[in-house]
C-alpha positions as a Python dict, from the first residue, in 0.01 Angstrom:
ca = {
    (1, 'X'): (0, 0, 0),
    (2, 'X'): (87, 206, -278),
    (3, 'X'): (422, 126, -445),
    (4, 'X'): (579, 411, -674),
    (5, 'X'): (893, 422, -910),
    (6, 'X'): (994, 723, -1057),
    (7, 'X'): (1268, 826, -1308),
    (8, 'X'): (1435, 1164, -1298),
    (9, 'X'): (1593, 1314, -1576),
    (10, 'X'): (1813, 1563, -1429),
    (11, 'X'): (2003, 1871, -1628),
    (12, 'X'): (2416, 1751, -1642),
    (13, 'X'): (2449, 2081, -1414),
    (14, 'X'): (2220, 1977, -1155),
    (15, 'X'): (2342, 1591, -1113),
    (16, 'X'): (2623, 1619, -890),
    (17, 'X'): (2354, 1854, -639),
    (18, 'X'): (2019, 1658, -703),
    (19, 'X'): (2044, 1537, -323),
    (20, 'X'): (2110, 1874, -180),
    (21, 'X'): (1793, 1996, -436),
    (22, 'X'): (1563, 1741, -351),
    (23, 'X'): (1671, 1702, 43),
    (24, 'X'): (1403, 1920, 196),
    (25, 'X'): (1124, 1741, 17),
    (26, 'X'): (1276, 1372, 100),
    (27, 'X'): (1245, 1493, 467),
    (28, 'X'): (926, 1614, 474),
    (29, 'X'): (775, 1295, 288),
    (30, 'X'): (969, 1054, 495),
    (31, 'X'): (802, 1217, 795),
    (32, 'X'): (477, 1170, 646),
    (33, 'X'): (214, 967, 875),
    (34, 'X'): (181, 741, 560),
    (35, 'X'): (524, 710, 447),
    (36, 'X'): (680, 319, 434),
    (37, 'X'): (958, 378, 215),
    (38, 'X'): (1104, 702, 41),
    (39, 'X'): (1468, 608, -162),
    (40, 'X'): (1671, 772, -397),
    (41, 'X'): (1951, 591, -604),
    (42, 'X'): (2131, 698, -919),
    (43, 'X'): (2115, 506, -1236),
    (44, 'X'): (2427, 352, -1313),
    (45, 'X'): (2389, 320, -1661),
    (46, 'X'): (2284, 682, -1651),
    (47, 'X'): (2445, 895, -1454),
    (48, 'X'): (2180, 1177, -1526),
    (49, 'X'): (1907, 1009, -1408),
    (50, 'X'): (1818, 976, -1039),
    (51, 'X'): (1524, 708, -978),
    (52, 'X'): (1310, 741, -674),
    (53, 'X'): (1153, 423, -527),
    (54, 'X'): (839, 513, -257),
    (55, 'X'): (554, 346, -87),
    (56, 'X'): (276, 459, 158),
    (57, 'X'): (1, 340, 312),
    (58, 'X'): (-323, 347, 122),
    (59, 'X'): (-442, 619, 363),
    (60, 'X'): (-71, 842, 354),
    (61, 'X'): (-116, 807, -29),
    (62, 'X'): (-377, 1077, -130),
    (63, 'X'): (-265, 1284, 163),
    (64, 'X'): (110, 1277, 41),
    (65, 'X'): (34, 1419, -317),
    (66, 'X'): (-221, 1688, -140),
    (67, 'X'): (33, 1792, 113),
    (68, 'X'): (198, 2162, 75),
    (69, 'X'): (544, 2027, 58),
    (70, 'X'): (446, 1778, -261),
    (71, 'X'): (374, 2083, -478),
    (72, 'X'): (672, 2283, -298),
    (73, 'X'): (928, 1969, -410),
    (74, 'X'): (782, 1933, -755),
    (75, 'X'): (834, 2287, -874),
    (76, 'X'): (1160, 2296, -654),
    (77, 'X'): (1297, 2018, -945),
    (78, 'X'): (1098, 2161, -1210),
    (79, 'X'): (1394, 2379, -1302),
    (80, 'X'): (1655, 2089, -1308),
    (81, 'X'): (1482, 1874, -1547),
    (82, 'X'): (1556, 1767, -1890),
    (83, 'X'): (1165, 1630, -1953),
    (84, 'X'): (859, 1461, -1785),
    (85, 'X'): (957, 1183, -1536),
    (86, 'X'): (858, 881, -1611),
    (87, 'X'): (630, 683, -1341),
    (88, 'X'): (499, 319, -1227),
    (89, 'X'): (216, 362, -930),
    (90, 'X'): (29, 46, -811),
    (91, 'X'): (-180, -52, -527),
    (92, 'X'): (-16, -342, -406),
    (93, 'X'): (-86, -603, -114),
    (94, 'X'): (184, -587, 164),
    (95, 'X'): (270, -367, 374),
    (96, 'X'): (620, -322, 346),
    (97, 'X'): (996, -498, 226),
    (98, 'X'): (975, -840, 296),
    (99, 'X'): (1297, -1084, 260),
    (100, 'X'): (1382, -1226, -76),
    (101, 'X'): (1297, -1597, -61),
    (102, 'X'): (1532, -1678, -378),
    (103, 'X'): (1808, -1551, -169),
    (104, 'X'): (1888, -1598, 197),
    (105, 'X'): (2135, -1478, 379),
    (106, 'X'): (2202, -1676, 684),
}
């Protein structure tokens, strides 16, 4: 599977909306054949910078960054950047969230 983290760095007058901005684009890609996991959460050590946590199947992960609505949600946030987003991608055994063996909940 292919595990992603990115970091958005989002204009101060596009923060509050980011959700509503991106919302069309995290639909389409969670109903991606490929999708596992598609997340957003906001930093909380900075509040202008939404980080996006995704995985796919090694298959769904070529044909997510080729698909129509990629390129449509990329320049859709274009406009409410500060700079470059910053990226981790790795090919990574699993398929999936597994449990945290360091800390079970009973």
């Amino acid at each position: 599977m292919y595990f992603i983290v990115v970091k958005f760095p989002v204009k101060p007058e596009s923060a509050e909306q980011w959700p509503q901005i991106v919302a069309d684009y995290t639909a389409d890609c969670r109903s991606e054949e490929g999708n596992i996991s598609f997340e957003w959460s906001r930093s909380l050590e900075d509040p202008l910078q939404y980080v996006l946590v995704e995985a796919f199947t090694d298959e769904g992960a070529a044909k997510h960054v080729e698909s129509p609505h990629f390129t449509e949600g990329i320049e859709a946030m274009r406009p409410h950047l500060t700079g470059t987003p910053q990226i981790v991608s790795r090919q990574v055994e699993g398929d999936g969230w597994e449990p945290m063996g360091e800390l079970q909940i009973d």
